[in-house]
DRENDO-1510 file (C-alpha; in Angstrom, 1 decimal, always signed):
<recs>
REC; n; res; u; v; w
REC; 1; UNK; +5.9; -23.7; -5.9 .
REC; 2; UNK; +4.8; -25.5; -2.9 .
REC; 3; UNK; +1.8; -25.8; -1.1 .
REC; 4; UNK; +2.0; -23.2; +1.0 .
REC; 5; UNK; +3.6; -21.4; -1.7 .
REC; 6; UNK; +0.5; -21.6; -3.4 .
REC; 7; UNK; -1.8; -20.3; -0.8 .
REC; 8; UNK; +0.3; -17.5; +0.3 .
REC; 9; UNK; -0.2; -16.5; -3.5 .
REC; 10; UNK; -3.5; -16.4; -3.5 .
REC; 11; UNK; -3.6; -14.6; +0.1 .
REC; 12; UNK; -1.4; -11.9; -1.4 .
REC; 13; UNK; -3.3; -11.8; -5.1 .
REC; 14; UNK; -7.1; -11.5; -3.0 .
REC; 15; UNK; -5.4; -9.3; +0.0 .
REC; 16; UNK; -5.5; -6.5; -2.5 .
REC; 17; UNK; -9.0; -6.8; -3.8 .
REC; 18; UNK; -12.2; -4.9; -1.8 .
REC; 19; UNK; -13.2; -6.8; +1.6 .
REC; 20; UNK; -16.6; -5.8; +0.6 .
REC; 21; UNK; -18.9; -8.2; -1.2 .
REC; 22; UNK; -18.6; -8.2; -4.6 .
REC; 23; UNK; -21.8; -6.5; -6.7 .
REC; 24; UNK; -24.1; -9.1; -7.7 .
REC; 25; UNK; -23.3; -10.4; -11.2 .
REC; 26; UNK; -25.6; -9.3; -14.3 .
REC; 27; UNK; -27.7; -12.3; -14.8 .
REC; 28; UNK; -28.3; -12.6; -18.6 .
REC; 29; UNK; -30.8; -15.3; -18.3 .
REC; 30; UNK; -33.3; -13.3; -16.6 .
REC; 31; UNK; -35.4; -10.2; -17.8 .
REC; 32; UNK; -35.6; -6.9; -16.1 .
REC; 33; UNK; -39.6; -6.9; -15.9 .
REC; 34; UNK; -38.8; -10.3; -13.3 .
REC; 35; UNK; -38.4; -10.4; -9.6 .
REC; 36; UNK; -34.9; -9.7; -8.2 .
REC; 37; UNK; -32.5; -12.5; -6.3 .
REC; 38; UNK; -34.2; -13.0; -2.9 .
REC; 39; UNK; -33.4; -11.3; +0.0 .
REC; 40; UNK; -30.5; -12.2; +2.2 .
REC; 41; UNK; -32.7; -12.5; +5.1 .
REC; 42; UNK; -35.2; -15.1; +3.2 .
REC; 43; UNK; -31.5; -16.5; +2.4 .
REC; 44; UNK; -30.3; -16.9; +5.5 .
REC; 45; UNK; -34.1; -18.0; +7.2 .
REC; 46; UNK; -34.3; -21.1; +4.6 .
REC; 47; UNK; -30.8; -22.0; +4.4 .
REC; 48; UNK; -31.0; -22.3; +8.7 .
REC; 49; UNK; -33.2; -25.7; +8.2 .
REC; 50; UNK; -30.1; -27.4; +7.1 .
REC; 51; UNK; -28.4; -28.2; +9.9 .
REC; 52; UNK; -24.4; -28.3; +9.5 .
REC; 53; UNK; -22.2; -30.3; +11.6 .
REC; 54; UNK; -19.6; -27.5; +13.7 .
REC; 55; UNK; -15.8; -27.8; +13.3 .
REC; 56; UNK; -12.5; -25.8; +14.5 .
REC; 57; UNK; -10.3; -25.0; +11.7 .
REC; 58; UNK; -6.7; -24.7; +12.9 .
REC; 59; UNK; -3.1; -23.9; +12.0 .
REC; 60; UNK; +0.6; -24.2; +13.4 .
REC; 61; UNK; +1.6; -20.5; +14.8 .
REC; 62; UNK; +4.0; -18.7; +12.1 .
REC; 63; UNK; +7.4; -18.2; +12.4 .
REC; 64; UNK; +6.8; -14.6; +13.5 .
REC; 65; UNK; +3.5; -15.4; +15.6 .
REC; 66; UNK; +2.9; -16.4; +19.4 .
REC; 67; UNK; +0.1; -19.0; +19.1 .
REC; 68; UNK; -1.5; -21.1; +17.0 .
REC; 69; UNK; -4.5; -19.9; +14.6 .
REC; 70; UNK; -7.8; -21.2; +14.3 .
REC; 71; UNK; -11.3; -20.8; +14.0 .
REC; 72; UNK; -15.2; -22.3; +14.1 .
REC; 73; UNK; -16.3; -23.2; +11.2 .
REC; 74; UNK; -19.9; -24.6; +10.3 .
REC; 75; UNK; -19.2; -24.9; +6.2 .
REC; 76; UNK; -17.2; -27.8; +6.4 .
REC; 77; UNK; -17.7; -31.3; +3.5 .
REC; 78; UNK; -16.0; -33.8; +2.0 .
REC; 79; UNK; -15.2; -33.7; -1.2 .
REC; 80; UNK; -13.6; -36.3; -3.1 .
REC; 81; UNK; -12.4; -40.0; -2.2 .
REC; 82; UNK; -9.7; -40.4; -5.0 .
REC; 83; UNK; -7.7; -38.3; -4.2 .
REC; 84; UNK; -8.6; -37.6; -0.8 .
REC; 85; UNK; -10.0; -33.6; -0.5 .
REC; 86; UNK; -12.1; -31.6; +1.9 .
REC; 87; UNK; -13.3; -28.2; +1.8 .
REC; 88; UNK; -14.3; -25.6; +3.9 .
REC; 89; UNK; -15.6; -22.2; +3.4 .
REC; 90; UNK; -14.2; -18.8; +5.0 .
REC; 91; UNK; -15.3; -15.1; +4.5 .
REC; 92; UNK; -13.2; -13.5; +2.8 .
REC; 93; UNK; -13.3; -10.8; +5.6 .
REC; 94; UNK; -11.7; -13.4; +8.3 .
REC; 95; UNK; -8.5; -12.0; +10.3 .
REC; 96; UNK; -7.8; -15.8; +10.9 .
REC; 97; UNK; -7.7; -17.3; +7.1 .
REC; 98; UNK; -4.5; -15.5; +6.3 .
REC; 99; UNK; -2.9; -17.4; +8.9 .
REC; 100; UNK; -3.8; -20.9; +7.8 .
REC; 101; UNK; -2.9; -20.1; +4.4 .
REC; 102; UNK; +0.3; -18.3; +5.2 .
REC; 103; UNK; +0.8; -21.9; +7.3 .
REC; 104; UNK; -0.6; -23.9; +4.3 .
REC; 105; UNK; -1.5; -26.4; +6.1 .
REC; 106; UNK; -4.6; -27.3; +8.6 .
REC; 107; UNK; -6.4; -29.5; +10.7 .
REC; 108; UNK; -10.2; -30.0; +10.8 .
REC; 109; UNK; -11.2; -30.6; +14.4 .
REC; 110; UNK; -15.0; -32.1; +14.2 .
REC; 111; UNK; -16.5; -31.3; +17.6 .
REC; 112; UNK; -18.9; -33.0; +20.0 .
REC; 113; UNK; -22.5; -32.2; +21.1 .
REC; 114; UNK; -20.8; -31.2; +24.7 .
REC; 115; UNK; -18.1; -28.6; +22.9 .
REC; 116; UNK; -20.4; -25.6; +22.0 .
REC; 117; UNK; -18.3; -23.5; +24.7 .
REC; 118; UNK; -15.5; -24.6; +22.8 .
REC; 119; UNK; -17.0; -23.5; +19.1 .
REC; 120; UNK; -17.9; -20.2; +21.1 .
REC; 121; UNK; -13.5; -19.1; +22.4 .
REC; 122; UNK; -13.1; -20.3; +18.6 .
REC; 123; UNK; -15.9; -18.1; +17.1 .
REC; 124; UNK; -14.6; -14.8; +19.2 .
REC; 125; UNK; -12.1; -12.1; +17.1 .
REC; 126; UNK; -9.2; -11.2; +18.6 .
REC; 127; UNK; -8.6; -13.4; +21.9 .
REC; 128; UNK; -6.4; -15.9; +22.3 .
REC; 129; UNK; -8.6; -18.6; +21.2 .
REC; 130; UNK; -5.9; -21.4; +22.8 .
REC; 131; UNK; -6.3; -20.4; +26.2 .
REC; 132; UNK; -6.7; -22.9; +28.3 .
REC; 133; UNK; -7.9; -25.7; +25.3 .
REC; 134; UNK; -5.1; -28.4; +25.4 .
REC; 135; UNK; -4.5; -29.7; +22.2 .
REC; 136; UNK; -1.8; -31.7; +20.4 .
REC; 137; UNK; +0.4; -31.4; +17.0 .
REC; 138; UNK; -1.6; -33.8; +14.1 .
REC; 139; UNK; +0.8; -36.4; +13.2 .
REC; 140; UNK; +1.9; -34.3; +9.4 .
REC; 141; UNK; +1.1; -31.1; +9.9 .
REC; 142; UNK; +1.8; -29.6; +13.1 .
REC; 143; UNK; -1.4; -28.3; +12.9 .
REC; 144; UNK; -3.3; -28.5; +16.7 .
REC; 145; UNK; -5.5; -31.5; +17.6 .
REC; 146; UNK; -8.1; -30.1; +19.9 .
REC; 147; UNK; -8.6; -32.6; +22.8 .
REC; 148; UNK; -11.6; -34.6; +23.6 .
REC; 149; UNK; -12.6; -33.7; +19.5 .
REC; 150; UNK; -14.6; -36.9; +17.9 .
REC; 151; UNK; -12.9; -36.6; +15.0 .
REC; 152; UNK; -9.5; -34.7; +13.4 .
REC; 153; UNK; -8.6; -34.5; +9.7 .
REC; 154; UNK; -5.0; -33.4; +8.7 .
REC; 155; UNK; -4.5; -31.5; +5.6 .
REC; 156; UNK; -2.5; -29.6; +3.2 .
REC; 157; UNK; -4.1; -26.6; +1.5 .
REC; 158; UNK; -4.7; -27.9; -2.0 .
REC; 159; UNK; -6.8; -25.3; -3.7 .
REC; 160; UNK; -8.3; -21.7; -2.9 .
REC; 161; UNK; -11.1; -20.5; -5.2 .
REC; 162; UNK; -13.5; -17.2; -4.7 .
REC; 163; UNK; -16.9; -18.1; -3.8 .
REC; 164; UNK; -18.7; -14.4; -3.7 .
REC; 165; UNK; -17.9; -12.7; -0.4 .
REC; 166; UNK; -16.5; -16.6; +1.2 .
REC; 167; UNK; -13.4; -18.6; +0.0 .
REC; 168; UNK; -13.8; -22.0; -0.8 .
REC; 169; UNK; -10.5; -23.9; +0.8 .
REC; 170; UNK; -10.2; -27.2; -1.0 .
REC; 171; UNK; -7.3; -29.4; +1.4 .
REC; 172; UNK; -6.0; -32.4; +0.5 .
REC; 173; UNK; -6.4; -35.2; +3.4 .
REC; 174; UNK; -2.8; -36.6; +5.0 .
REC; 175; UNK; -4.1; -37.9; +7.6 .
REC; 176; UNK; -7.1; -38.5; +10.0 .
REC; 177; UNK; -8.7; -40.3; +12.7 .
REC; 178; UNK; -11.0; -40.2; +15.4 .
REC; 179; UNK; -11.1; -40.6; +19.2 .
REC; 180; UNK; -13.3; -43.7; +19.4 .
REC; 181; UNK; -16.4; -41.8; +21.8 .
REC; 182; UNK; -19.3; -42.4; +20.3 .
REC; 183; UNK; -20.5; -39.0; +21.1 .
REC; 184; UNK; -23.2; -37.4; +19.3 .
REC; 185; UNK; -22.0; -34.5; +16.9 .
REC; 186; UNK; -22.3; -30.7; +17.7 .
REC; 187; UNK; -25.5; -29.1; +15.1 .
REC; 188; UNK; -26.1; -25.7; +14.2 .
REC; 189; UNK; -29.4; -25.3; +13.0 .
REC; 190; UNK; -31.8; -22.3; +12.7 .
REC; 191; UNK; -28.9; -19.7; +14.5 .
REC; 192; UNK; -28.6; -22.5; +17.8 .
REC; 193; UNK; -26.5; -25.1; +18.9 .
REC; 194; UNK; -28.3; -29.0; +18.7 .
</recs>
């Protein structure tokens, strides 16, 4: 079984599962008389001082589909030189990840400080996010290469594993490259563009 073979597995095997968040796992190593996990709002407030770089996730259009797929993406890291992987995270409650992995294939676009309108038509459900964003097919994949993007990583979906309510996408790198700007990178940190 290919690659995209692969993904489209796991698409089917976790399409039939609960969108919901799974129910927080019994933890063993802590007593009942002790505090519980902290809240999601402390979760979010604390984890909002890290600032993440922002990226566009994208995918050739399917054999049965009109456009391209893609989405932004803020939980994006490298993960291994030798061989060559990425990963990015995607809730498992995304109408776009089904698309990629259907695909099996993707391109990280890394954007610029000037390209939060373009992280915005990418973050929207529903609307052709390809409207008027010219873009190119990465030299492997297909996948689109957003224009004017500092940086573009080519990929095949290696591995999908369940992170909670997310999925953690591991790809394997084919090819990248950058657009030799030296513009400053697009931030989100504390729920705002940097």
């Amino acid at each position: 079984m290919g690659h995209a073979g692969m993904a489209a597995a796991a698409v089917r095997h976790l399409r039939g599962r609960p969108v919901e968040a799974h129910p927080r796992p019994e933890l063993r190593c802590v007593r009942e008389d002790e505090r519980a996990p902290v809240d999601q709002g402390e979760f979010r407030r604390v984890l909002g001082t890290f600032a993440t770089g922002v990226t566009v996730i994208t995918a050739p259009a399917g054999a049965d589909e009109d456009a391209p797929a893609g989405f932004a993406c803020q939980s994006f890291t490298s993960l291994s030189l030798d061989p060559p992987l990425v990963a990015f995270m995607v809730g498992r409650t995304s109408t776009t990840w089904p698309r990629i992995a259907r695909a099996g294939v993707f391109c990280v676009n890394v954007l610029s400080a000037d390209q939060a309108g373009l992280c915005r038509a990418f973050a929207v459900s529903g609307a052709d996010k390809f409207a008027g964003v010219a873009h190119d097919p990465a030299p492997t994949t297909g996948s689109p290469r957003l224009t004017g993007a500092p940086a573009w990583i080519d990929c095949t979906i290696h591995a999908v594993h369940t992170g909670g309510d997310h999925l953690i996408v591991v790809g394997r790198v084919n090819a990248l490259g950058t657009s030799g700007t030296d513009e400053p990178p697009l931030l989100f940190h504390r729920g705002r563009f940097l």
